[in-house]
Residue, then its C-alpha position, 0 to 999 in steps of 0.5 A: x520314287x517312295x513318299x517319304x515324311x513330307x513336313x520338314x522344318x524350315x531350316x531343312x532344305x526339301x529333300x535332304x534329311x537331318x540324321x538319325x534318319x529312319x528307314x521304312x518299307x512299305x511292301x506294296x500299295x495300300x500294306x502297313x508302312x514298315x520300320x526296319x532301321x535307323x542310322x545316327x551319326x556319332x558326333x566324333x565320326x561315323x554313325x551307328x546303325x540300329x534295329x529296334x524294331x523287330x521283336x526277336x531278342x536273341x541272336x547269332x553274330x559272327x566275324x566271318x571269312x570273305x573272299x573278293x575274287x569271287x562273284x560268291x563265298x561260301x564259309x564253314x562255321x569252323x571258319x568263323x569267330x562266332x558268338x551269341x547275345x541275348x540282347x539287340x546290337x547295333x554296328x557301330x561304324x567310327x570315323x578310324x574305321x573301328x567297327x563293331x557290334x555294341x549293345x542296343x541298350x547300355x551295359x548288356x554287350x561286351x564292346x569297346x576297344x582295349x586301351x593299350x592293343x587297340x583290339x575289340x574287346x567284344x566283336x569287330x575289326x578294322x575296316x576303312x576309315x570314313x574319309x576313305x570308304x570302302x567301293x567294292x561293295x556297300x558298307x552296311x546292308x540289312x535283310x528283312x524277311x516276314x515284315x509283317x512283324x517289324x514294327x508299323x509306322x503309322x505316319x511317317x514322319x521328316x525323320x523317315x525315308x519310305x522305300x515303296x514299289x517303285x524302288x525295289x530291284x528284285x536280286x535274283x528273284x521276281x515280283x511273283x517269288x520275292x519274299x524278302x527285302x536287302x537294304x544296302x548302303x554306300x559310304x561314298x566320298x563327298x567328292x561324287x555329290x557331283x553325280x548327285x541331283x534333285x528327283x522328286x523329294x529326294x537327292x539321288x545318285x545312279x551308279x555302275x556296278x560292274x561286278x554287280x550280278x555279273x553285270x555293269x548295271x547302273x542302280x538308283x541310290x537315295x542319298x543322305x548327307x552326314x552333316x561335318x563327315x567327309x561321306x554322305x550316305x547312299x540306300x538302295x532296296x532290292x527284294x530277294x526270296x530266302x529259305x530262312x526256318x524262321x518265319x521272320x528276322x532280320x541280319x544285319x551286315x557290316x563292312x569288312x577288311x581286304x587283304x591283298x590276296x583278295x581275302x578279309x572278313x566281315x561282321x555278321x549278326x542274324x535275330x533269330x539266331x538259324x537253329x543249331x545243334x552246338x550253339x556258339x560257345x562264346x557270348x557277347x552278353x557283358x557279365x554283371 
């Protein structure tokens, strides 16, 4: 498994992390260590994804159509409620299962909850509550490509979680032609750290992914405990090859809702925004 920030304080059991936790990839042995994002916990519930560490500014977010009945889902943009922001956002995961994208930094995005509908006064939906996670799928991912200009950890620290060769699965792709990397994440219920055990530094969980790839393979997650939840949380990294124009970015996935029919949406939000002839209409940017 990866190295991860080896000086714990002594309060803290080797091998698990007290949040925020930050997660890092070091792309192959000898290469730069990585910063790609950072998980804190809300102390009412839930927790709050981050991605500072990238220098694009600029982005595409969307509310999209999905489809689970089926291994794959394409969407026009027509389908989906989507906007730009000038400034980085975070998902914001809360304890109702209330998610959305708010600003990185105070006051720059439109966020929060209308206080007699209850609705996103910016962009999100109502996806499971923490107490009940969602299984079909991870809760959060985040894909990274040209990390080169992400920012370096110089030395990791007990904060950190370095995901390194000897973690990565390769989706759809080989050692040879892999250009990217997909960080996922499982909100699992407490009830499954009977699975859980000790593996190095680390706490890890094997799960079988039936619809995975068609498969029923069984995957390694790194596990983190959310101190007072009902959930812990599980990462896993596999590379990818994408075609992206931009030569390095990042997009930021969160969890969705499912109707009974099998369809729902998802959020989405993509630094550097994909190049565009009729720019989103509509910003997150809050006005002044």
């Amino acid at each position: 498994m990866g190295r991860d920030g080896a000086e714990r304080g002594s309060s803290q059991p080797e091998g698990a992390w007290i949040l925020p936790v930050r997660l890092l990839i070091q792309p192959a042995s000898g290469e730069p260590i990585r910063k790609i994002t950072k998980v804190i916990p809300y102390p009412t519930g839930g927790f709050a994804v981050v991605a500072p560490y990238h220098p694009a500014q600029r982005g595409w977010l969307a509310r999209v159509p999905a489809d689970y009945t089926k291994h794959e889902y394409k969407f026009h943009r027509s389908q989906a409620a989507e906007y730009d922001a000038n400034d980085r956002v975070k998902l914001s995961d809360h304890a109702d299962g209330f998610v959305q994208f708010s600003g990185e930094r105070p006051g720059r995005i439109e966020s929060g909850r209308d206080p007699e509908t209850g609705e996103a006064k910016g962009l999100g939906l109502i996806s499971n509550p923490i107490s009940e996670p969602i299984r079909t799928g991870p809760t959060f991912s985040v894909q990274s490509w040209g990390i080169h200009e992400f920012q370096e950890a110089a030395k990791p620290g007990s904060e950190d979680i370095v995901f390194d060769e000897e973690d990565f699965y390769f989706r759809r792709c080989t050692p040879d032609d892999a250009n990217s990397f997909l960080l996922e994440c499982f909100v699992l219920p407490n009830r499954l750290w009977a699975g859980v055990r000790r593996r190095g530094h680390r706490h890890t969980l094997f799960m079988s992914h039936h619809h995975f790839e068609g498969t029923g393979l069984v995957l390694e997650w790194c596990v983190v405990p959310l101190p007072g939840q009902p959930a812990f949380l599980a990462f896993c990294v596999s590379r990818m090859r994408v075609g992206f124009t931009s030569p390095s970015g990042f997009i930021l996935n969160g969890p969705g809702y499912r109707l009974p029919d099998g369809t729902g949406e998802v959020l989405i939000a993509m630094y550097p925004p994909p190049p565009m002839i009729n720019p989103p209409s509509a910003t997150l940017d809050r006005k002044a």
